[in-house]
Backbone as JSON, one array per atom type, in Angstrom:
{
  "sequence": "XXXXXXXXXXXXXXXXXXXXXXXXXXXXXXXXXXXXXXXXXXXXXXXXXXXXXXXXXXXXXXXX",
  "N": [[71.6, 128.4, 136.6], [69.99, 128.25, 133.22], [70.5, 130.64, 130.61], [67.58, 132.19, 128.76], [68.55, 132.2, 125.7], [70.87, 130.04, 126.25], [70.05, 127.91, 126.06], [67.9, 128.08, 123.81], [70.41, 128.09, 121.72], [71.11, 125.58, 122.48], [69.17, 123.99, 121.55], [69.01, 124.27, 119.12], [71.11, 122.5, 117.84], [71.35, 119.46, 116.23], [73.15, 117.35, 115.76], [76.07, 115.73, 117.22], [79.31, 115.17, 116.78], [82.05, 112.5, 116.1], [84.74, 112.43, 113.8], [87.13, 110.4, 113.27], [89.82, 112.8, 114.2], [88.09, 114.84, 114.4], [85.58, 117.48, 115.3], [82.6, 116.83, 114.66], [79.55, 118.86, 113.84], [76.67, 119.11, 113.36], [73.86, 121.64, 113.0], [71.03, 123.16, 113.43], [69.67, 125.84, 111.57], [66.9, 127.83, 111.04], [65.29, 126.7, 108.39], [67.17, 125.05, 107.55], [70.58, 122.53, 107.47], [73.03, 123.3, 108.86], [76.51, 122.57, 108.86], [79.25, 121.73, 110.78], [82.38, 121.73, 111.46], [84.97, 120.94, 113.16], [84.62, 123.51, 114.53], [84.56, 125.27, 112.25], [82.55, 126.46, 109.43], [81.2, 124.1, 107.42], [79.42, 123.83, 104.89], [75.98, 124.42, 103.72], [72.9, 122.5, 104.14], [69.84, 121.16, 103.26], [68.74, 118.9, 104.22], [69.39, 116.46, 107.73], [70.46, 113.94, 106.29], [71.97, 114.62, 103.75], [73.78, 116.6, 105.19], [75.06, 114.74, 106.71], [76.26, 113.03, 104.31], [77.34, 114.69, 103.08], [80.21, 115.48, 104.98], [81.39, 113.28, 105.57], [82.21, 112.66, 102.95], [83.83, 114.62, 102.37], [85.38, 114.36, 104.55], [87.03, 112.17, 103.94], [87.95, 112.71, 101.56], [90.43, 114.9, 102.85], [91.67, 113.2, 103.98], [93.36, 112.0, 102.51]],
  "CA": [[70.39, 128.4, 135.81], [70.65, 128.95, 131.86], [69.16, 131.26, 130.28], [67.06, 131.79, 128.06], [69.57, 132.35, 124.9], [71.74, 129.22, 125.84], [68.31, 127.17, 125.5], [67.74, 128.19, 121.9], [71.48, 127.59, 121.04], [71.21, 123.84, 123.03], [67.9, 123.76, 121.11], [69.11, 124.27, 117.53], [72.01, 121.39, 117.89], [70.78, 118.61, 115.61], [73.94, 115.96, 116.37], [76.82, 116.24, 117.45], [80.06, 113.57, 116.99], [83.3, 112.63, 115.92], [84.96, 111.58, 113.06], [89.01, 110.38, 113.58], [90.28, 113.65, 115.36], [87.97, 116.22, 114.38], [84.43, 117.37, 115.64], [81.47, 117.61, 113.72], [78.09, 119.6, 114.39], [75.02, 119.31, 112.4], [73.24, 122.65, 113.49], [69.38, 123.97, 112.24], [69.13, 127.41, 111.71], [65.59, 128.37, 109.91], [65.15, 125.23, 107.78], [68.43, 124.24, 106.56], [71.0, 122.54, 108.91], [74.62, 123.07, 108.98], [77.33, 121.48, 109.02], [80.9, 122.5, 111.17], [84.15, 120.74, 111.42], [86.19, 122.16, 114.37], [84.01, 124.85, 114.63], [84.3, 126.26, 110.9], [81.29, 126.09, 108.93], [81.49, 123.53, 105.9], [78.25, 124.32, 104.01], [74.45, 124.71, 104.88], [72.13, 121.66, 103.48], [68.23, 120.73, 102.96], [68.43, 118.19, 105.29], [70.44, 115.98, 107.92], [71.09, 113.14, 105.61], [73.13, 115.1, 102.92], [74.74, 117.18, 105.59], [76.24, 113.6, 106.85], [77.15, 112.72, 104.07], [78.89, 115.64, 102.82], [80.84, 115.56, 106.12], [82.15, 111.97, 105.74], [83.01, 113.08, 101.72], [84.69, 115.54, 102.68], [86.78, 114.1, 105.73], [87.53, 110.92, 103.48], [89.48, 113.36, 101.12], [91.0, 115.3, 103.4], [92.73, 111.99, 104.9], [94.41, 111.23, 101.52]],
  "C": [[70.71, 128.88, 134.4], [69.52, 129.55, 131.46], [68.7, 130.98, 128.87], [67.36, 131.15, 126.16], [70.38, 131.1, 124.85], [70.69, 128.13, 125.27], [67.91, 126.85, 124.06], [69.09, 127.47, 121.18], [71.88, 125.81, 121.52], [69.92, 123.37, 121.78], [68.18, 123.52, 118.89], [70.42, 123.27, 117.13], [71.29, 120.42, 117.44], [71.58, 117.24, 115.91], [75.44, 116.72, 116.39], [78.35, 115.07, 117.56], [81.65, 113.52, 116.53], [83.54, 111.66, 114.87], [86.54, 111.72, 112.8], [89.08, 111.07, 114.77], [89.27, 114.12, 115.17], [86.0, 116.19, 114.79], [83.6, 117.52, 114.81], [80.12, 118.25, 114.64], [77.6, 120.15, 113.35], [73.78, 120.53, 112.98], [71.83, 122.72, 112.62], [69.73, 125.39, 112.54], [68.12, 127.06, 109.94], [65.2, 126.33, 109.46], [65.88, 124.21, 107.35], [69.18, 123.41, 108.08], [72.57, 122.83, 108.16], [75.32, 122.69, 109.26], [78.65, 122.01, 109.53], [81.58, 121.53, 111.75], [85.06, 121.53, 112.0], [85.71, 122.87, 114.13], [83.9, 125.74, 113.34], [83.22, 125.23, 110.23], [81.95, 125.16, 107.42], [80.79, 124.23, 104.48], [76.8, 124.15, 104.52], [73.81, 123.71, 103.62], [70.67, 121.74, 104.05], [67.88, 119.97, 104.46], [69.59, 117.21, 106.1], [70.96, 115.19, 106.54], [71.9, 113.71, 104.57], [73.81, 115.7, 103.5], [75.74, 115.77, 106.3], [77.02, 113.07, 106.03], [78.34, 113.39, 103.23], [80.39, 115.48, 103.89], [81.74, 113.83, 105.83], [83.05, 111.92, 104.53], [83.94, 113.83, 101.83], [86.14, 115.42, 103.5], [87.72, 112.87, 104.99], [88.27, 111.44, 102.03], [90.35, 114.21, 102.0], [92.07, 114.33, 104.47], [93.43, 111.55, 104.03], [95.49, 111.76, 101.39]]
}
């Protein structure tokens, strides 16, 4: 049974995916959502759509 705690943290997961090797996760906390790449935080945005596409800017220099 989970409790109540994992609930909130299943609950505040916005998407969750892959881009090449590495994981991403679009999180909410409060109003913003965040953005983590293998588990380290990138930066905290307004809304999904700029935290995607920071995340794709970001991975598409880090492949050059």
């Amino acid at each position: 049974m989970k409790t109540f705690k994992q609930m909130l943290n299943e609950a505040a997961k916005v998407a969750s995916y892959k881009v090449g090797k590495s994981k991403v996760q679009l999180e909410k906390k409060g109003s913003k959502i965040v953005a983590k790449i293998d588990g380290t935080e990138l930066d905290v945005f307004s809304n999904e759509k700029e935290a995607r596409q920071a995340v794709s800017d970001y991975m598409e220099l880090m492949s050059k």
